[in-house]
N, CA, C and O atoms as CSV, one atom per row, in Angstrom:
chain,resi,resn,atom,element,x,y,z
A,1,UNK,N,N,19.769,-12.682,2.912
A,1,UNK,CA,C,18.345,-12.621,3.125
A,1,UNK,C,C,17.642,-12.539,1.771
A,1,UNK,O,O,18.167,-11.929,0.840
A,2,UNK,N,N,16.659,-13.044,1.673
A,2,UNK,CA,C,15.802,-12.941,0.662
A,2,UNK,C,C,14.997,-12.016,0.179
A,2,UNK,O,O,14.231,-11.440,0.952
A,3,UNK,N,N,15.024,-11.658,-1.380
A,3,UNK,CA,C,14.090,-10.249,-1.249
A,3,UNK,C,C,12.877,-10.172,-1.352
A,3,UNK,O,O,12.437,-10.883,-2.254
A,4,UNK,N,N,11.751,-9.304,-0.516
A,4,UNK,CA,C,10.906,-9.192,-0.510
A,4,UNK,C,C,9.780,-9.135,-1.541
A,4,UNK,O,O,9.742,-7.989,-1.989
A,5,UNK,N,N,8.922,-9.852,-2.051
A,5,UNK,CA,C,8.175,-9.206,-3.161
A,5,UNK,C,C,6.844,-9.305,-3.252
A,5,UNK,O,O,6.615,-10.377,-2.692
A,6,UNK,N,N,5.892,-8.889,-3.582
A,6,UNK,CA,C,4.592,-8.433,-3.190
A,6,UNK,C,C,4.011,-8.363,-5.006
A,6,UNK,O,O,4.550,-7.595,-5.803
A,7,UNK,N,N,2.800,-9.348,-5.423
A,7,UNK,CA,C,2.153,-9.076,-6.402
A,7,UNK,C,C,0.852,-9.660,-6.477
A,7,UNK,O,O,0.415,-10.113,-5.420
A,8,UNK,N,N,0.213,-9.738,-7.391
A,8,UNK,CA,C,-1.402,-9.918,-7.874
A,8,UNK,C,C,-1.646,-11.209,-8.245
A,8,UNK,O,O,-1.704,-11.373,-9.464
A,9,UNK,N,N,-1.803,-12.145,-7.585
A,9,UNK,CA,C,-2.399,-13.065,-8.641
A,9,UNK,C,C,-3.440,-13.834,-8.447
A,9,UNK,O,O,-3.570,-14.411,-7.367
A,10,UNK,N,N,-4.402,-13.982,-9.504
A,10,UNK,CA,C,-5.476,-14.684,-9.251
A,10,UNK,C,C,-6.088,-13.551,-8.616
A,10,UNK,O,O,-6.100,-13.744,-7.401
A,11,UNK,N,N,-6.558,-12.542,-8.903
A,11,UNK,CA,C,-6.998,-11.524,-7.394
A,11,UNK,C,C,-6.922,-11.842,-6.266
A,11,UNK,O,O,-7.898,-11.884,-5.517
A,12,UNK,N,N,-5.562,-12.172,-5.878
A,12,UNK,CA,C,-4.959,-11.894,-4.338
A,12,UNK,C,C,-3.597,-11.241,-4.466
A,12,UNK,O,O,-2.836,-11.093,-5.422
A,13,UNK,N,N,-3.545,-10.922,-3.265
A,13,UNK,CA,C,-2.229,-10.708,-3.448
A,13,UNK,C,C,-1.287,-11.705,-2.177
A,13,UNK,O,O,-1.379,-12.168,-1.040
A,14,UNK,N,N,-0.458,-11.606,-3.252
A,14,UNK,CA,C,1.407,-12.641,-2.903
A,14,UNK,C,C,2.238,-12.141,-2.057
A,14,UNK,O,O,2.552,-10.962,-2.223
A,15,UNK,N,N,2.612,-12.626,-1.328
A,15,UNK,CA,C,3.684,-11.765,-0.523
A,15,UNK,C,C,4.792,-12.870,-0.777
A,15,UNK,O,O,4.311,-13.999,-0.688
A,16,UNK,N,N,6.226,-12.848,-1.087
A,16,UNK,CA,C,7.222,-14.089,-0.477
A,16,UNK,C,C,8.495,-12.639,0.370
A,16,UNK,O,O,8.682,-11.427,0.265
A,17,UNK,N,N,8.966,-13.634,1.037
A,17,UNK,CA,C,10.089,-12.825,1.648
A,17,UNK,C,C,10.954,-13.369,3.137
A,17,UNK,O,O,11.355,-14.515,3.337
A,18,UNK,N,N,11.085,-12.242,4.024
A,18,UNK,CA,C,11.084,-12.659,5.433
A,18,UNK,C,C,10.075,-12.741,5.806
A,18,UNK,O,O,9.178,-12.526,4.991
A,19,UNK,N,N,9.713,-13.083,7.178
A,19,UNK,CA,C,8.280,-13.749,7.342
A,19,UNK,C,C,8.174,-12.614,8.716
A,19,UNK,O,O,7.310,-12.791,9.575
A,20,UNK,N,N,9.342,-11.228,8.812
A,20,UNK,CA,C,9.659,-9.952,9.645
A,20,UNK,C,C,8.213,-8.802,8.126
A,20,UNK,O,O,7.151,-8.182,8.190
A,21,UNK,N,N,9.203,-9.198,7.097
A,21,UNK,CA,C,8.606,-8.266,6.402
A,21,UNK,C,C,7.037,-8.381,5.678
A,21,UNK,O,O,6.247,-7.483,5.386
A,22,UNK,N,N,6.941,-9.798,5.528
A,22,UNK,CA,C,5.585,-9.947,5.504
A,22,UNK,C,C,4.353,-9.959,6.567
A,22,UNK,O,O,3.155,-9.820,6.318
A,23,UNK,N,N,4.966,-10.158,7.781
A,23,UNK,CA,C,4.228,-10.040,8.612
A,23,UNK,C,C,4.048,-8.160,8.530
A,23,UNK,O,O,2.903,-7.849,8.858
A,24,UNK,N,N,4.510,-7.518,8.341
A,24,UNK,CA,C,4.461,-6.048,8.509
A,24,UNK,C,C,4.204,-5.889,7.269
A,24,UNK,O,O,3.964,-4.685,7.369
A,25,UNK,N,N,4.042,-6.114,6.106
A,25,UNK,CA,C,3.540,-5.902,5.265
A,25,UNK,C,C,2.061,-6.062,4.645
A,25,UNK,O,O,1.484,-5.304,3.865
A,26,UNK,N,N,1.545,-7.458,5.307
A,26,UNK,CA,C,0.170,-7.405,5.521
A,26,UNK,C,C,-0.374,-6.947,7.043
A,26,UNK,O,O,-1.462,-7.420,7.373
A,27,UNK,N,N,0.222,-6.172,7.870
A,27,UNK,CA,C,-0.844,-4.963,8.831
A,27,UNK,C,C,-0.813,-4.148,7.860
A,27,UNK,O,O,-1.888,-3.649,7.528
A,28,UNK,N,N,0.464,-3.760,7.094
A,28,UNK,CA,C,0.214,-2.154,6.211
A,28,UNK,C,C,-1.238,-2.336,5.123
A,28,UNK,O,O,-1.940,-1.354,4.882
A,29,UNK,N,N,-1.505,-3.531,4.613
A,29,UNK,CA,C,-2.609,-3.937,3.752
A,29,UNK,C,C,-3.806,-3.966,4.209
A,29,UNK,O,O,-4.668,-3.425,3.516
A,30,UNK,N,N,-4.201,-4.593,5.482
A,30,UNK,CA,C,-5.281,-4.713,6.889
A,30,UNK,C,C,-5.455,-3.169,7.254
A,30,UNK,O,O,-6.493,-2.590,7.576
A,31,UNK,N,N,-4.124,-2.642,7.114
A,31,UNK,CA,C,-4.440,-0.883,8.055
A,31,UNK,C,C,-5.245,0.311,6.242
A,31,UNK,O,O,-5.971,1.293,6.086
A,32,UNK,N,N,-4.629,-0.470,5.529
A,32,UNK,CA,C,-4.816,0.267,4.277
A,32,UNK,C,C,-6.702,0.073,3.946
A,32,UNK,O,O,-7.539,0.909,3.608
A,33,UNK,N,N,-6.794,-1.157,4.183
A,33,UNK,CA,C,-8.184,-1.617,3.796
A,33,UNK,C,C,-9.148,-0.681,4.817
A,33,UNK,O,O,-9.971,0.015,4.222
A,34,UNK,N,N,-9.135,-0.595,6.180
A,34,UNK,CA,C,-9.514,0.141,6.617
A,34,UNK,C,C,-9.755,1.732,6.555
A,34,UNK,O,O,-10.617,2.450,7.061
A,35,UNK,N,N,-8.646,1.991,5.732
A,35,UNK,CA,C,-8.150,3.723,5.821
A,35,UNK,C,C,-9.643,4.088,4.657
A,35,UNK,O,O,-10.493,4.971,4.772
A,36,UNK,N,N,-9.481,2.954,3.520
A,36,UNK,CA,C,-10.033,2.956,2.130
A,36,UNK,C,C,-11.300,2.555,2.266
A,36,UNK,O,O,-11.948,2.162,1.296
A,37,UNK,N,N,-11.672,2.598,3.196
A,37,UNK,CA,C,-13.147,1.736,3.396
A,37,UNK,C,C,-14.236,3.099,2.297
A,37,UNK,O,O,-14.137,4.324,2.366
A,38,UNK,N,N,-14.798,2.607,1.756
A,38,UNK,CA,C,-15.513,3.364,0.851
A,38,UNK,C,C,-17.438,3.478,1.564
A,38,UNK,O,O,-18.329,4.055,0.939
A,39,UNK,N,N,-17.628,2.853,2.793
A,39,UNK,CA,C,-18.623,3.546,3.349
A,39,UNK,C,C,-18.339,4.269,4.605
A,39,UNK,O,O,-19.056,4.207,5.604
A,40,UNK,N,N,-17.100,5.056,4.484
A,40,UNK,CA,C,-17.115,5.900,5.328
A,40,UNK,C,C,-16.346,7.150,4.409
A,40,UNK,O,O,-15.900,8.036,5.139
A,41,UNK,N,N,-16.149,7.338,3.143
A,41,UNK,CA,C,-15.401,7.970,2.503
A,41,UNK,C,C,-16.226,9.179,1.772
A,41,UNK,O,O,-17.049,9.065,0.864
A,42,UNK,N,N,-15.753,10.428,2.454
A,42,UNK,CA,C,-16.659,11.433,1.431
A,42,UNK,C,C,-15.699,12.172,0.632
A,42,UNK,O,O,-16.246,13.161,0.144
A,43,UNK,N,N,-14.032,12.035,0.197
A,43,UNK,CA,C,-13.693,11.955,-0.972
A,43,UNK,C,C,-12.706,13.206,-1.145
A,43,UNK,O,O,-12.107,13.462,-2.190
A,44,UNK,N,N,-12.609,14.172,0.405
A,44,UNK,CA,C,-12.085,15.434,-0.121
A,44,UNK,C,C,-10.747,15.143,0.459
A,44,UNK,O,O,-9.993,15.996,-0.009
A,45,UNK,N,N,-10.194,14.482,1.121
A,45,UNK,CA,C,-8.868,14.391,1.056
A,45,UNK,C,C,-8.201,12.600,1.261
A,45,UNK,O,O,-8.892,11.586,1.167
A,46,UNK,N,N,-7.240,12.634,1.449
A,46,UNK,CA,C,-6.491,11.100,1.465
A,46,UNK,C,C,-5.306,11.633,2.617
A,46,UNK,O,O,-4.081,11.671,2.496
A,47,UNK,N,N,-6.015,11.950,3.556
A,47,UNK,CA,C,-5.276,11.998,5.179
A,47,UNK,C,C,-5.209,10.328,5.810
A,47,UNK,O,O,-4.389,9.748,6.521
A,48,UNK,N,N,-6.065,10.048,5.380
A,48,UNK,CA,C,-5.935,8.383,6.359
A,48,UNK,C,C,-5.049,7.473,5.735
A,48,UNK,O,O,-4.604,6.502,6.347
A,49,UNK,N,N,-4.722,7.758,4.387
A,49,UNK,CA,C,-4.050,6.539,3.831
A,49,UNK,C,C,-2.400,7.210,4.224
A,49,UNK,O,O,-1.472,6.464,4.535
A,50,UNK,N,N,-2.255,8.803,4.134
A,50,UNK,CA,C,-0.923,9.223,4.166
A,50,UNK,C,C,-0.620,8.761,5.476
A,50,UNK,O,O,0.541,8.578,5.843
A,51,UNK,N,N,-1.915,8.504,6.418
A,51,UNK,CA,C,-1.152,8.469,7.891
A,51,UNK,C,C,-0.328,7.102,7.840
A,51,UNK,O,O,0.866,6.893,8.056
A,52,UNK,N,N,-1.677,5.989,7.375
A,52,UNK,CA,C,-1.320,4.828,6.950
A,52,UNK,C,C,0.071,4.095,6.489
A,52,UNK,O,O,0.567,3.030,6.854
A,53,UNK,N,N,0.454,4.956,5.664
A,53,UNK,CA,C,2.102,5.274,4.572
A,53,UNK,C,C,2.691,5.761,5.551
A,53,UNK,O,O,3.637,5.039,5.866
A,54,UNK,N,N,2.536,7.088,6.510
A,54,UNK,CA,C,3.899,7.671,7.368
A,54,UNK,C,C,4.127,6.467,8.135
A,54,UNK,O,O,5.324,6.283,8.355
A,55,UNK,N,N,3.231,5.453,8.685
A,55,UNK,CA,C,3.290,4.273,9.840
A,55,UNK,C,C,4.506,3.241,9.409
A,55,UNK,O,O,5.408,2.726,10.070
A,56,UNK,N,N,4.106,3.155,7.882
A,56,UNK,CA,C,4.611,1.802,7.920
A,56,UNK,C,C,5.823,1.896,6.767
A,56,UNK,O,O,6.533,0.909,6.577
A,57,UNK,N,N,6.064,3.365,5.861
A,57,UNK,CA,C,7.179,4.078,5.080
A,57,UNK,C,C,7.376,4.847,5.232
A,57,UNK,O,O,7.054,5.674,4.378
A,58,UNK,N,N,8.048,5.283,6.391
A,58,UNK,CA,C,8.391,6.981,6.608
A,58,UNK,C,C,9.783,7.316,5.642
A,58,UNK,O,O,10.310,8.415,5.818
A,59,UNK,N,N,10.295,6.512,4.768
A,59,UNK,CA,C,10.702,6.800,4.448
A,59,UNK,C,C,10.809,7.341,2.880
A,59,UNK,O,O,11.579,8.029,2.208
A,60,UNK,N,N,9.274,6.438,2.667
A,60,UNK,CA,C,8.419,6.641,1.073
A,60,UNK,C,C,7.866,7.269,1.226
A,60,UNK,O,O,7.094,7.239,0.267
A,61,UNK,N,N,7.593,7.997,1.842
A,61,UNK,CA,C,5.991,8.830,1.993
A,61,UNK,C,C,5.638,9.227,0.744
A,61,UNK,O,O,4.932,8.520,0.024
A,62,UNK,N,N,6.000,10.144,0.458
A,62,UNK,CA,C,5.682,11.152,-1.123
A,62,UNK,C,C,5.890,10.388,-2.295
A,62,UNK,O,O,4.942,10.397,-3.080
A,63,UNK,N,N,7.003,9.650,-2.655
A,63,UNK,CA,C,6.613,8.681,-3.536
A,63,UNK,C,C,5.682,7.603,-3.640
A,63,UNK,O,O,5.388,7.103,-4.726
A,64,UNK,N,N,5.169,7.197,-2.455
A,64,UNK,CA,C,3.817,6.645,-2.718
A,64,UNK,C,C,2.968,6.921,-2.864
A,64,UNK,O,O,2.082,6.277,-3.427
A,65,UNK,N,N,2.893,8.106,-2.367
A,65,UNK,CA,C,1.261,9.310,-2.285
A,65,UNK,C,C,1.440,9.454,-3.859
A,65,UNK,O,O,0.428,9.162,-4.497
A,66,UNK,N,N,2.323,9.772,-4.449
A,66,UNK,CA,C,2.438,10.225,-6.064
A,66,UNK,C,C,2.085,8.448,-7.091
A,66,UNK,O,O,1.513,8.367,-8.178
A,67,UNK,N,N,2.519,7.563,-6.458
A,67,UNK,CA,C,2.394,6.515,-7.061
A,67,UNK,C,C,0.760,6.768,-7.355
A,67,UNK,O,O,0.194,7.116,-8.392
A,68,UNK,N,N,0.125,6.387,-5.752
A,68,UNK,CA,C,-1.257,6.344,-5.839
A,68,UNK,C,C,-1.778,7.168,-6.789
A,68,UNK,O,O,-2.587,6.662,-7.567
A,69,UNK,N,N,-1.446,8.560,-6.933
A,69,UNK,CA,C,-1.907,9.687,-7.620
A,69,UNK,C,C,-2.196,9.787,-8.696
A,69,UNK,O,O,-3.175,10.286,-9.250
A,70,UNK,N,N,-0.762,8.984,-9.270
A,70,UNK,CA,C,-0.400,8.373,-10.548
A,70,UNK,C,C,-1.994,7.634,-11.446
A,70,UNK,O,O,-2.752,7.912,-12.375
A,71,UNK,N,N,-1.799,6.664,-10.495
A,71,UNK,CA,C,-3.049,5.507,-10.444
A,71,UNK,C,C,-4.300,5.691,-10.219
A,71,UNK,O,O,-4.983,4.703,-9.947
A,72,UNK,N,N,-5.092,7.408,-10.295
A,72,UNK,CA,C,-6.320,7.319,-10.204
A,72,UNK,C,C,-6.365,7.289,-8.475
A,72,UNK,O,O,-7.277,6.515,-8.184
A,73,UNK,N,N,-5.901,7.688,-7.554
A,73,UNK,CA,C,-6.170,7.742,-6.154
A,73,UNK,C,C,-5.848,9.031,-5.498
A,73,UNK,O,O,-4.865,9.161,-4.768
A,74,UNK,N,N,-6.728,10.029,-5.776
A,74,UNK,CA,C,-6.727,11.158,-5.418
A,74,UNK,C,C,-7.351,11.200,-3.760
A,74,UNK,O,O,-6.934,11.942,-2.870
A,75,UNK,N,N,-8.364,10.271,-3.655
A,75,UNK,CA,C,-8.843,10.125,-1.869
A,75,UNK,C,C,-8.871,9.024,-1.142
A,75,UNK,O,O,-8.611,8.097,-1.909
A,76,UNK,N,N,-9.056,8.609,-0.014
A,76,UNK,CA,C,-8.692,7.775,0.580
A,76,UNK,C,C,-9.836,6.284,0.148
A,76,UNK,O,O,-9.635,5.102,0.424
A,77,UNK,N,N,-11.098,6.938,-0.646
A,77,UNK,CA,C,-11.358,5.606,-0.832
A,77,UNK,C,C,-11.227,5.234,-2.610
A,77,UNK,O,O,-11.629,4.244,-3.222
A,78,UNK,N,N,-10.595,6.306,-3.039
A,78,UNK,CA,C,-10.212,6.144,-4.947
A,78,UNK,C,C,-9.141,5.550,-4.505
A,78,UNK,O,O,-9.116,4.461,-5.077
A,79,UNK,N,N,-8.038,5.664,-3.655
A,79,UNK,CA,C,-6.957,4.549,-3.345
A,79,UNK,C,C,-7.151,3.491,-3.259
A,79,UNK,O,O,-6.445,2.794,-3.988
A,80,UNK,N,N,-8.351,2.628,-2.207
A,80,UNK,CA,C,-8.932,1.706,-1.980
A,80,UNK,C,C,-9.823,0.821,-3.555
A,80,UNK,O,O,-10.150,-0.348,-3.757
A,81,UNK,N,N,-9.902,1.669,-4.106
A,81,UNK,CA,C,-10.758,0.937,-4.935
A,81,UNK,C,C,-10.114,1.044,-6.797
A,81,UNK,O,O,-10.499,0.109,-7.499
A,82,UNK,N,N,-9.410,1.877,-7.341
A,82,UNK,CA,C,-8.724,2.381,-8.083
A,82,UNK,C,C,-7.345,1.596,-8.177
A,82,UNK,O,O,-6.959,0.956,-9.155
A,83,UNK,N,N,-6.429,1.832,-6.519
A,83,UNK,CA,C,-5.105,1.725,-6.832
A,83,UNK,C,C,-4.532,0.199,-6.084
A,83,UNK,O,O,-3.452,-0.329,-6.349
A,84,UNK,N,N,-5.289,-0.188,-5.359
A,84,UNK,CA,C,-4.907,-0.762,-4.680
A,84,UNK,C,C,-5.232,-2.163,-5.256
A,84,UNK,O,O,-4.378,-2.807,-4.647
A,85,UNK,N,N,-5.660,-2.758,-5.754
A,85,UNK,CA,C,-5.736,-3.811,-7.136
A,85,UNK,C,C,-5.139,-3.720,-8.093
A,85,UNK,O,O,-5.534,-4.526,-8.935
A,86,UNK,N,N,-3.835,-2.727,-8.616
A,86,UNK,CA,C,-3.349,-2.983,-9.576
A,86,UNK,C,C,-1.797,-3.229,-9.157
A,86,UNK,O,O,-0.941,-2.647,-8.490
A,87,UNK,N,N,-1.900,-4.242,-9.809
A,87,UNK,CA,C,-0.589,-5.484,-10.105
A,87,UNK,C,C,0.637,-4.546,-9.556
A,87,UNK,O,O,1.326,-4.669,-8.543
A,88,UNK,N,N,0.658,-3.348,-10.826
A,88,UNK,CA,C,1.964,-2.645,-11.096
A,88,UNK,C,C,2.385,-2.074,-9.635
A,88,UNK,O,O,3.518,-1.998,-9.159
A,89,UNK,N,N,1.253,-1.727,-9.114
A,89,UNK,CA,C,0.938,-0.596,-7.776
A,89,UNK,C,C,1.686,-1.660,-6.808
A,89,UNK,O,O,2.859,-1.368,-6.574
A,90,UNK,N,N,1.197,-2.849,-6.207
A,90,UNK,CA,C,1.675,-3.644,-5.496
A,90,UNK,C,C,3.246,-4.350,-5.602
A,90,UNK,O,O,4.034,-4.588,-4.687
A,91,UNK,N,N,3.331,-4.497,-6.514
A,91,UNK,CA,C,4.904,-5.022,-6.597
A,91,UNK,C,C,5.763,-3.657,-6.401
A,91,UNK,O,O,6.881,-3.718,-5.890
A,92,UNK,N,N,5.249,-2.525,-6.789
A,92,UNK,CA,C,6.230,-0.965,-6.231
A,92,UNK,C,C,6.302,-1.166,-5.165
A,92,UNK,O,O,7.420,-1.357,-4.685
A,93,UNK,N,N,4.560,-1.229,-3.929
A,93,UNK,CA,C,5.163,-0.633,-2.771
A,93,UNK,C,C,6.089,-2.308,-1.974
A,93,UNK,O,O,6.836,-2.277,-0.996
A,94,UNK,N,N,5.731,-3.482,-2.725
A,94,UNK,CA,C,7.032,-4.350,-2.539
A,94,UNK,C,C,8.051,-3.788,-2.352
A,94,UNK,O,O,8.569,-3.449,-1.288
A,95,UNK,N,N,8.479,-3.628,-3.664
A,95,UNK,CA,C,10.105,-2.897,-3.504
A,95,UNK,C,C,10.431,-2.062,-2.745
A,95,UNK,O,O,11.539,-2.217,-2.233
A,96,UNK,N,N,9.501,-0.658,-2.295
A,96,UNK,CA,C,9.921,-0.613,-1.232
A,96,UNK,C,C,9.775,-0.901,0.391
A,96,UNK,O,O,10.383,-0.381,1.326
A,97,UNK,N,N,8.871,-1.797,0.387
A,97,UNK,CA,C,9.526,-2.616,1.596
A,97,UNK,C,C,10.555,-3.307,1.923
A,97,UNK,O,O,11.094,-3.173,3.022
A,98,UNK,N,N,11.181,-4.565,0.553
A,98,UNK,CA,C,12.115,-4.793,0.531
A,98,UNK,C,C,13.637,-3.973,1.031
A,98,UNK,O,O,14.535,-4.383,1.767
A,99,UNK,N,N,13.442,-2.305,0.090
A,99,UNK,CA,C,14.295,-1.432,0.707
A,99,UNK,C,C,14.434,-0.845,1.932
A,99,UNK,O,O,15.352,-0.212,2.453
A,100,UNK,N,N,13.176,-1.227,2.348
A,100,UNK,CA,C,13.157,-0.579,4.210
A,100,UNK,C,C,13.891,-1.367,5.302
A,100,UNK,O,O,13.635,-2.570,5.339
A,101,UNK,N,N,14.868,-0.825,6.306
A,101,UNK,CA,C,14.981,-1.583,7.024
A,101,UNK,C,C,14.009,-1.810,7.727
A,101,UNK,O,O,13.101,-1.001,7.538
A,102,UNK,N,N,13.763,-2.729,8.620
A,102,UNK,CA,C,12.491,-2.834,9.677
A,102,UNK,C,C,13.763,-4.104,10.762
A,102,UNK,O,O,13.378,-4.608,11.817
């Protein structure tokens, strides 16, 4: 099987892979955009994106929450707008999709 990989270009983002893992990889992006919506965001916690992450990496959880963290995404819409456009950020949570079974 082929491995999954997820990056930036042109401001979009790439998916190549199985067409199992990309299809589940862009709801996790569709469910993310929603979580991050920045006119509904008043900033004191990042509960919607962790729910977001338990859905679709229960097995990343905390290393992604720390990725984001990493990256300037302390709430659910500094994730959205901060982390979620950078290159580096997207090809991680690639990899681990690639590593997930599904």
């Amino acid at each position: 099987m082929s491995e999954f990989k997820a990056y930036i270009r042109d401001d979009e983002i790439m998916l190549e892979g199985a067409d199992d893992k990309i299809e589940l990889f862009s709801q996790f992006l569709d469910d993310m955009d929603e979580a991050t919506d920045a006119s509904s965001c008043d900033c004191r916690s990042n509960d919607k994106v962790r729910t977001v992450v338990e859905n679709y990496f229960p097995d990343y959880v905390d290393e992604i929450m720390e990725l984001f963290e990493d990256n300037d995404g302390y709430c659910n819409c500094e994730i959205g707008t901060n982390v979620m456009g950078k290159n580096s950020v997207v090809r991680k949570l690639g990899r681990f999709m690639d590593m997930q079974d599904i």
